[in-house]
N, C-alpha and C positions, 0 to 999 in steps of 0.2 A: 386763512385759518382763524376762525374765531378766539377772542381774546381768553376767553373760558377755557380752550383746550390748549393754549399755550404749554401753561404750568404741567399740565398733567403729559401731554407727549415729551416733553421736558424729560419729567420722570421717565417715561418710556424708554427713552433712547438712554438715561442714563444707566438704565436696569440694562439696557441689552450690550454697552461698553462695559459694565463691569462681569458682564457674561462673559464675553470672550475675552478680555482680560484671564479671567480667571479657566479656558476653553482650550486649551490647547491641545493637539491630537498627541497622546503618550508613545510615544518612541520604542524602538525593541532593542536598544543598549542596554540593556538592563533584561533581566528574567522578571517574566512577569508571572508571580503564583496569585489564582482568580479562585475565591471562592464560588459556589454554585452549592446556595442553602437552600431546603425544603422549605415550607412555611410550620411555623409562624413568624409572621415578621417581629423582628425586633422590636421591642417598645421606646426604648431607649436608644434612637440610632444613632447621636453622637456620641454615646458608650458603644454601641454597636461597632462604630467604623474605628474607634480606638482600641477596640481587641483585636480586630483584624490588622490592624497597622501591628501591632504587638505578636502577633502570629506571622509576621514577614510574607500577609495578606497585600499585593496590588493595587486589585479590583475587583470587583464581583457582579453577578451578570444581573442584568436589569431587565425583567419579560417586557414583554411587547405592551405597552399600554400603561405601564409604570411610568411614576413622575420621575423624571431623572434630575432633579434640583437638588434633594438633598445629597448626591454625588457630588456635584458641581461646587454645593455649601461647603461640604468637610473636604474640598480638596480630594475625591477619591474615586478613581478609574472607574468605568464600567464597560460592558459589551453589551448590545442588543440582543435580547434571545428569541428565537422561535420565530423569525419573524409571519412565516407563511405556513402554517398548519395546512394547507392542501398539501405540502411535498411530502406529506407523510401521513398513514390512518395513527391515531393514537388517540386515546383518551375519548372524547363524544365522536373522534370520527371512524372508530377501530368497526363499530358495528356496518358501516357500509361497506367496508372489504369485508368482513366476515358474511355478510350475509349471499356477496360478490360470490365469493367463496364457497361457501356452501352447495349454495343453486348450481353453480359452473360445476363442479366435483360430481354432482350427482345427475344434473341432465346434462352436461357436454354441450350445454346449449351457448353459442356464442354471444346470446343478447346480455347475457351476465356477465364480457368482457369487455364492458366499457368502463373506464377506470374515473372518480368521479372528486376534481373534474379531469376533463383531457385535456393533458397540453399544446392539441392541437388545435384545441377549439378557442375561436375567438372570443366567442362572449365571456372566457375565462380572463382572455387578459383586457377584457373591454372593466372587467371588477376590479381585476389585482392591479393594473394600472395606478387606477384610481385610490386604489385601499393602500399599495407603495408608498404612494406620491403622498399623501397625507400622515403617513408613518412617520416616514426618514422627516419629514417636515417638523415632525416634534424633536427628534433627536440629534439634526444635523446640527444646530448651533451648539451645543454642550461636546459635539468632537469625542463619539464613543469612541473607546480600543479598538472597537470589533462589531460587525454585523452579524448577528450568525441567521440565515435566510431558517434553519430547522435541524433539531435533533433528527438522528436517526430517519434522513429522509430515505426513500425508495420512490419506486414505481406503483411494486406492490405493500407486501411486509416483509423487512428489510431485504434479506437475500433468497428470500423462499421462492418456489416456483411459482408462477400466477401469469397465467397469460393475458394480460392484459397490451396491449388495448386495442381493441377491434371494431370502434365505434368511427362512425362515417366520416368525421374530422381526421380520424390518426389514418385512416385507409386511404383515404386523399392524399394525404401528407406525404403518406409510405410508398404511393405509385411517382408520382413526383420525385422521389427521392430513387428511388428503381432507373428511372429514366437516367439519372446521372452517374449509375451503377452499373447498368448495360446499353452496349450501344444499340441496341433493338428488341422489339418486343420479341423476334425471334430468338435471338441473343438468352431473354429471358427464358424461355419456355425450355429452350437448350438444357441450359442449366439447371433448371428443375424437374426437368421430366414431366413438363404441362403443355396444354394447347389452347392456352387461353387468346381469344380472338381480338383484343381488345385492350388496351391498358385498363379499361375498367371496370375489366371484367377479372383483372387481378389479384386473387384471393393466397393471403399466405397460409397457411396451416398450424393448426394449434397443436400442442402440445401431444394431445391424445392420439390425432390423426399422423402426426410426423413418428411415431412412436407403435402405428400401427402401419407405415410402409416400413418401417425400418423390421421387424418382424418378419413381413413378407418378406423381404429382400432376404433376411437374413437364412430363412427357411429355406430357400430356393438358389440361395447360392450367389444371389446379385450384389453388388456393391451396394454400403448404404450411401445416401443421398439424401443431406440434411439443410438440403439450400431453401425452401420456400418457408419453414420456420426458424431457420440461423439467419436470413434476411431481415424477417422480422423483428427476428431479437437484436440484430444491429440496431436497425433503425431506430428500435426504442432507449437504447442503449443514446444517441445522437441527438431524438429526442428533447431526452432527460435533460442532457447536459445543454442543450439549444436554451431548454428555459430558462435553469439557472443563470447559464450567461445572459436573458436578457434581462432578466430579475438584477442583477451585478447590473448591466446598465443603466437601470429603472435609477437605483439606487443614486449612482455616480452623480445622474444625471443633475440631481441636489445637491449631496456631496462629494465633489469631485475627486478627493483621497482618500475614498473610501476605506476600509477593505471587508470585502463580504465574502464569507464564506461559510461550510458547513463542517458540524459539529454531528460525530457516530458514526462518521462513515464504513462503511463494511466491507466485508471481503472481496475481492476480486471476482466476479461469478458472471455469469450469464444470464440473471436476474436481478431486477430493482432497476437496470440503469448503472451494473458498477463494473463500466468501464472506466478503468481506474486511469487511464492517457486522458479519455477525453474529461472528466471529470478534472484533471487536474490543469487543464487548459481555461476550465472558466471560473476559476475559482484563486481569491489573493490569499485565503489560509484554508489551515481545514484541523478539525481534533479527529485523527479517523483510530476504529479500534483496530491495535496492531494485531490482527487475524490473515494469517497465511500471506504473510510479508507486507503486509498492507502499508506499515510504515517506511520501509524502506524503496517499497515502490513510490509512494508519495516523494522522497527523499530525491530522487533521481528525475522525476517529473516537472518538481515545482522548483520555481526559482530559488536561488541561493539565500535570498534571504526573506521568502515568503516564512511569516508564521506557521509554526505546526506546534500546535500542544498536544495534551497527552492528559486523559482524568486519571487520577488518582482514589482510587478505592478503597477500604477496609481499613484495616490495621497489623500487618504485617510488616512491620517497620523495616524492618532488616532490607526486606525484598523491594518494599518500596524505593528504600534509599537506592540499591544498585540498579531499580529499571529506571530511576530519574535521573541519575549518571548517565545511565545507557543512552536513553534519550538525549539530553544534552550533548552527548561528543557525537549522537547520530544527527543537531542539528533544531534538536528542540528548542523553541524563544520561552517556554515557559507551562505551567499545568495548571489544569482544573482541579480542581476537591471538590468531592462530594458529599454534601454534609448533610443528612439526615437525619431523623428521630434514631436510627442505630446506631449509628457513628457520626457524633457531634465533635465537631472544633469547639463551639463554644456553646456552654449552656445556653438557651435562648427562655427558660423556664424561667429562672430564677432574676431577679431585677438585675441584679451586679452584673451578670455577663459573664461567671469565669471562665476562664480557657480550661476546656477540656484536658483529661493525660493525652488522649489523641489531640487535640490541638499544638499542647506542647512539645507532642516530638515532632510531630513532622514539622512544625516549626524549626527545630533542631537539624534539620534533614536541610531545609530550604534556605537554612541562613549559608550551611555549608556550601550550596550550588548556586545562590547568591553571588556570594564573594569573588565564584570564581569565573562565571556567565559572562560577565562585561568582555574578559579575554579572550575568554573562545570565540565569541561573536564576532571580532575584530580577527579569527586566524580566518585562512585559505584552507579550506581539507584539501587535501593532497589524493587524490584519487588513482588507484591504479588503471590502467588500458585493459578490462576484462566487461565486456559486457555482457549481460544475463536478457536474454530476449521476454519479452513481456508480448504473449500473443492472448488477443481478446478471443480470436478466431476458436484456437486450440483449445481455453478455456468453457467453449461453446460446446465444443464436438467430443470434448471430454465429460461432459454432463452429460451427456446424451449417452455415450459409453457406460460411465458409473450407476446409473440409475435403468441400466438394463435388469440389473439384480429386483429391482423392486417391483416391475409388471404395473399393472394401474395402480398402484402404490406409491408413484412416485411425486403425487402433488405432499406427500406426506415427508417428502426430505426437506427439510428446514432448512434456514441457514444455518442453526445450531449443530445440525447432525454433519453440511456439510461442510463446515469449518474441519471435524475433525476426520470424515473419512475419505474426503477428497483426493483422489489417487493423485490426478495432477497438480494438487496444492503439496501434495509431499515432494513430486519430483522436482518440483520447483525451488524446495526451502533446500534439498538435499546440494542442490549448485550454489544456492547462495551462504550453507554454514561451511562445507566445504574451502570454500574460497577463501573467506573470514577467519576457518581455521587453519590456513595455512598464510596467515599474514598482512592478506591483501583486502584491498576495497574497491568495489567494483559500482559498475550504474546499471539499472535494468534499463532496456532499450526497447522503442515501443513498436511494433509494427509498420507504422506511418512512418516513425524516423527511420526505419531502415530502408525506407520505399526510399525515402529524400534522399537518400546519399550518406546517414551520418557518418556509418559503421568506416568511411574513409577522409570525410572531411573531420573527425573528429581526433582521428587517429587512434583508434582500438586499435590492440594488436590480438585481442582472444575474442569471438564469438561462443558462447556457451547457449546452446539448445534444449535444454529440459523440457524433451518431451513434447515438442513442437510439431506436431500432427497437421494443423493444417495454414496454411501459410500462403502467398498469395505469389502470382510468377514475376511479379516486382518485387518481390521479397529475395526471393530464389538468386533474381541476375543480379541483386548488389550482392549478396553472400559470394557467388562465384568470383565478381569482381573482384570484391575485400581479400580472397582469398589467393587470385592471379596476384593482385598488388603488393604479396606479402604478408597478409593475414592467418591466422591459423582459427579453423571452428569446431570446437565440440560437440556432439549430439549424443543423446545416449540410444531412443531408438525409435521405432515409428514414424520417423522424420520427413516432411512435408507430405504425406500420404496423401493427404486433401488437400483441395485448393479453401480460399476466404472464406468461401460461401457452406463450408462441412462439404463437399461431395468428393467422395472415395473417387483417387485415381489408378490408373492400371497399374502405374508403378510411383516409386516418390519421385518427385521432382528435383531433388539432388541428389539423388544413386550415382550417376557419372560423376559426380565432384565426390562421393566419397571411396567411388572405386567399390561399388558392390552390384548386386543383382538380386532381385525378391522371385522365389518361385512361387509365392502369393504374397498380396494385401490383406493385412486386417488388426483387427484388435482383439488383445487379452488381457485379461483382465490382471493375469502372471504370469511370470517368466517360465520362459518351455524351453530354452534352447541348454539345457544342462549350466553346468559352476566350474569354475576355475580358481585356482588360489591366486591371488596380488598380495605381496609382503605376507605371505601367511594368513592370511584372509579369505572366505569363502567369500565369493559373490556372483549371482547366480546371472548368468547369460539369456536375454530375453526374447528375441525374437529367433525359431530355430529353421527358418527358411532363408536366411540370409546365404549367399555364396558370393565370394571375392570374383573382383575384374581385374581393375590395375590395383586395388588398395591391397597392403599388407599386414596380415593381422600377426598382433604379437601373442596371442592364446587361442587356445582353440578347444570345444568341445563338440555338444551334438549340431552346436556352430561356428564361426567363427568371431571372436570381441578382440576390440580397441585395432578396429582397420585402419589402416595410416596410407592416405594418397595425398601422393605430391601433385601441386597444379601450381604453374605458374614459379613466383616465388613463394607460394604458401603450401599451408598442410590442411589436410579437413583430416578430422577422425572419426571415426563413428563406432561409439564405445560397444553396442548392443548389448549393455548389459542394465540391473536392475538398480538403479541407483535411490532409490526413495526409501531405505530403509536409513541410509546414513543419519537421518535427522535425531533418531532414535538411538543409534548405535552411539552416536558420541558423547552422550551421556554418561556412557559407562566404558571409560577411557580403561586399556587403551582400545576397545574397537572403534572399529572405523576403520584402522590405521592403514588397512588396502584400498579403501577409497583414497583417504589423504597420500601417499603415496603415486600414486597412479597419477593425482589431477595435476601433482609436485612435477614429476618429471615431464608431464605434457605440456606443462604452464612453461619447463626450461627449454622448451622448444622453440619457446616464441620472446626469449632471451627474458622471461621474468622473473626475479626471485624474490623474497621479501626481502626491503629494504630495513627492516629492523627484526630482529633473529630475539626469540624469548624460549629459553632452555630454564629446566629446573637447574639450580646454582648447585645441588650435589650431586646431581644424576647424572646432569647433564640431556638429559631427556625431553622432548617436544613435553609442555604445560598442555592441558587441554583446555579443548574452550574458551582461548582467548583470544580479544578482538584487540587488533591493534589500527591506531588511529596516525595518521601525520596530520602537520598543518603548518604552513609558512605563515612566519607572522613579520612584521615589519624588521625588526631587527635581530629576531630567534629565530628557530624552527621548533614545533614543538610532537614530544613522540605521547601518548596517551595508550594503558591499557587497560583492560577492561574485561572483566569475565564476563562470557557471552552466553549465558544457559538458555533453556526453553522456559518462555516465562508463561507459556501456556498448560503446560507440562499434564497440571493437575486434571482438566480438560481430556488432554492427548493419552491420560493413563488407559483409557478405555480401548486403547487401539497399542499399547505394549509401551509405550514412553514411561522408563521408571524416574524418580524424582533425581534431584539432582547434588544429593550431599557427596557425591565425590568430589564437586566440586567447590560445593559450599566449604571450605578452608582454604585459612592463610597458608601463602606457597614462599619459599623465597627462592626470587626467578632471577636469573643471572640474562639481562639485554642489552645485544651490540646494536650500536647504531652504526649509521651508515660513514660516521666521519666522529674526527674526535670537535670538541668541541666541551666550553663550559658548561658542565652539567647539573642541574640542581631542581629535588624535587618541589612542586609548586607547593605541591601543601602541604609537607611539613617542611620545607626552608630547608633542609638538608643540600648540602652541597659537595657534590663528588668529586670538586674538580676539571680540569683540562681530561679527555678522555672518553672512548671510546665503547666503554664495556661499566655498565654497572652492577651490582645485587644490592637489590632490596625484596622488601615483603608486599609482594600481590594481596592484600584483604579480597575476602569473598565477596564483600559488599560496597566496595568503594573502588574508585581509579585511581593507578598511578601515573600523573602527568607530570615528563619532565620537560625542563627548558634545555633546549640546546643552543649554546652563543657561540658562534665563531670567531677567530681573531682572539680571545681570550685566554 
């Protein structure tokens, strides 16, 4: 080395020791609240980062191509944002799908279903390769929070219908991937009702076409048959998530502790790519929006202690404070803000920087889940043995169902519309409040993992079926097994009609495990089979061709509901009734109370009860809408409650969900626990004593979490 660059590589390397010195990757013992500010940038960024220190601010997100030094300067977190604008159209790239769009809506013509670009095409990752690699290369040594690969990715636009992608790369990809799906091309044809000569001659069917046999079929009386475009929507669905995970490798591959993940993920659907298993397989966090359980299905997917945040919007303070509660005892590491020209944290106009009233309370909000974040992170949830099945399939074959009403209208159902009128997003939420409201905490369970064996290595003792239509015959032999071995499964009706691929079978594939008999297959859209009362409750009976084998039903009208067959050491039930109104009904306590009832005494069949009991202190009467929480902690146990409302509500109003001030007040609730024990509330220091039963005052807007010591 020449004597002239001595000094100055000197300097170099001293510049790059006091980098990482000061680099270290920020840990999740701690709740981490991330700002996410619109521009203008600050002028003043070392006042800048000292109002956000002052606002119980973390970190805040750094885009793609920002200098990340003065983070590093002021000592102050950051996350990578956006990193790959192809996973999503937005902003200069919105007009290529819309145009996609357009053309396809009006000529049906497939050359306008190439999605741009494809992720099956190489010369796409021959660019992002490249364009990765010198990314992360700017940002590995400063050790971001977070990578986040794109807001609001999809396939298409977010969960809206769009047949994409039909271009000579993804149709390669998709016969290839067929081949590991059937054992033969005749195999194939079988199942689709095709006669194609050739793997590649292999065409799957778009949206319009699959929607015009379905028609036919339905005119004439045939089963529908939705395998040659529910394949395709697999595939892309495997796709999506293929890239991500090699994107997440691209990454590592520089910094090896990465964690990358995406932020806005969306509802569960049959579009975008939002299978929500396989999505949470290549992915170390994710900010997804809680729409039609989406976070709780994350919850049960993603590792224990993968990151999940949560943005925070508006200014409704109140509400805010009790969904970021919610979030945290469901598992949250911490939330975004979103700070705008409308709702500012802090002035950014004015020189000084002040903190906003919106700064300062949520400030107020964050110091209080601060305080208390460090502990929860350090507990065990305690989860009960009830799993809630999570079928991509059923999700598939249910859109196809629900968007019968619309006719060629249906590239026009949004994600927006079907967040709210998703029939099988209801049946879905109705098993999971249900459950929540009578005590318990459950995991949704994926498809795959039931093929694997979990439902018995895992030790469930309840399978709950919402509305699980099509289902695969390795799905089918572990449910029978679980259920020989002791298990007990609930369905409410429709149950495995179909097989994986959407195609209508002659009968379901668990009638003999539930002890019934169909004098036809099919779908409606509502319940036909007449109502019966439960606790005083109407609830209306949905399939009216059902007739009993060996199972024994305990109601009966113009059919028979809640069939009960023994097999084995277990029970299957097969409720055939309408359960998707519950989500609604509990709002306005006390209905429901014939669902809760019913699922009460079935759950005590499979020897479960809630481990911590919460009654009004003068009633004596079941609280509504409360979630109750356990968690072993090293030298405690700890019990947490939680008022559980619809936080979607104002959304869901348009489909009958009234708001929820019945439940918005303080209660005071009288909770036994499961053992006595030193008992004392975390946050306010109250201390009840050795003992087994306490009252206090439930707030509308906060949790009450107490410690329980033993030995004490």
């Amino acid at each position: 080395m020449p004597k002239t660059l001595k000094p100055l590589w000197g300097m170099v390397l001293l510049a790059l020791l006091e980098v990482t010195a000061l680099c270290s990757r920020p840990n999740w013992s701690s709740y981490q609240v991330i700002m996410w500010s619109t521009d203008p940038v600050a002028q003043d960024i070392a006042l800048w980062f000292q109002r956000l220190r002052e606002l119980e601010f973390t970190a805040e997100q750094c885009y793609r191509g920002r200098d990340p030094t003065p983070f590093v300067q002021h000592k102050f977190s950051f996350y990578v944002e956006n990193l790959v604008p192809q996973l999503a159209f937005h902003h200069n790239r919105r007009k290529l799908y819309e145009e996609d769009f357009r053309n396809y809506t009006q000529t049906r013509d497939r050359k306008f279903l190439v999605r741009k670009p494809c992720f099956d095409d190489p010369s796409f990752w021959d660019e992002i390769e490249k364009y990765l690699s010198d990314m992360v290369r700017r940002y590995a040594p400063f050790r971001p929070l977070l990578y986040n690969l794109q807001d609001e990715p999809s396939i298409g636009a977010y969960a809206s219908p769009m047949d994409y992608c039909f271009c000579e790369h993804t149709l390669k990809a998709f016969r290839e991937w067929l081949k590991s799906q059937y054992r033969s091309l005749e195999a194939l044809n079988r199942e689709w009702e095709t006669s194609f000569r050739s793997w590649d001659e292999v065409m799957p069917m778009t949206t319009y076409e699959i929607k015009a046999r379905e028609r036919e079929a339905l005119k004439f009386g045939r089963p529908e048959n939705y395998a040659p475009w529910a394949d395709h929507r697999a595939f892309m669905d495997f796709s999506f998530a293929q890239a991500i995970a090699r994107m997440r490798q691209l990454i590592r591959q520089i910094d090896k502790d990465a964690l990358v993940g995406l932020e806005g993920t969306q509802m569960p659907s049959a579009w975008g790519g939002y299978d929500l298993w396989r999505l949470s397989q290549v992915i170390d966090w994710v900010e997804p929006y809680d729409i039609c359980n989406s976070r709780e299905i994350f919850r049960s997917f993603m590792p224990k202690d993968a990151p999940i945040l949560s943005t925070v919007f508006g200014t409704d303070y109140e509400r805010i404070k009790l969904r970021l509660w919610w979030l945290l005892l469901h598992g949250d590491k911490g939330c975004i803000v979103w700070d705008d020209e409308k709702s500012r944290c802090i002035d950014k106009i004015r020189s000084d920087l002040p903190p906003t009233d919106r700064g300062k309370r949520l400030a107020a909000v964050f110091r209080e889940i601060k305080a208390v974040a460090p502990l929860i992170f350090q507990l065990e949830p305690i989860t009960d043995p009830i799993a809630i099945h999570y079928s991509q399939a059923s999700i598939r074959a249910h859109w196809m169902f629900d968007s019968r009403e619309d006719g060629d209208t249906w590239p026009r159902r949004f994600s927006s519309y079907e967040a709210v009128h998703s029939r099988f997003a209801k049946a879905r939420d109705a098993f999971v409040r249900v459950v929540e409201d009578l005590g318990f905490q459950f995991s949704f369970v994926s498809y795959e993992q039931i093929e694997r064996g979990e439902l018995l290595s895992r030790k469930f003792k309840v399978l709950l079926l919402p509305q699980s239509v099509a289902m695969s015959a390795r799905e089918c032999e572990q449910i029978r097994a679980f259920v020989r071995a002791g298990g007990i499964v609930i369905a409410d009706n429709m149950t495995a009609t179909m097989d994986e691929h959407c195609k209508r079978l002659p009968q379901g594939q668990l009638d003999d495990l539930f002890g019934i008999r169909r004098k036809s297959v099919g779908w409606s859209p509502k319940p036909e089979g007449g109502e019966v009362q439960v606790a005083g409750e109407t609830i209306s009976v949905y399939e009216p061709d059902i007739a009993v084998t060996n199972g024994k039903p305990m109601f009966h009208a113009k059919a028979p509901a809640v069939i009960v067959n023994r097999l084995g050491k277990g029970v299957a039930v097969y409720l055939n009734l309408d359960m998707r109104d519950y989500g609604k009904l509990r709002l306005q306590p006390p209905r429901g109370k014939g669902h809760r009832e019913l699922m009460r005494q079935l759950l005590k069949m499979a020897g479960l009860e809630p481990a911590v009991k919460v009654v009004n202190a003068e009633t004596g009467q079941e609280v509504a809408c409360v979630e109750v929480w356990r968690y072993k902690g090293r030298n405690a146990d700890y019990v947490a409650l939680i008022r559980n409302p619809e936080f979607r509500v104002s959304e869901l109003g348009q489909v009958g969900y009234s708001a929820s001030e019945a439940i918005e007040r303080a209660e005071r609730v009288r909770v036994t626990f499961p053992f006595k024990a030193r008992v004392r509330n975390i946050l306010t220091g109250r201390d009840f004593g050795v003992t087994d039963v306490v009252v206090d005052t439930l707030e509308p807007w906060a949790p009450l979490i107490f410690e329980l010591r033993k030995g004490e």
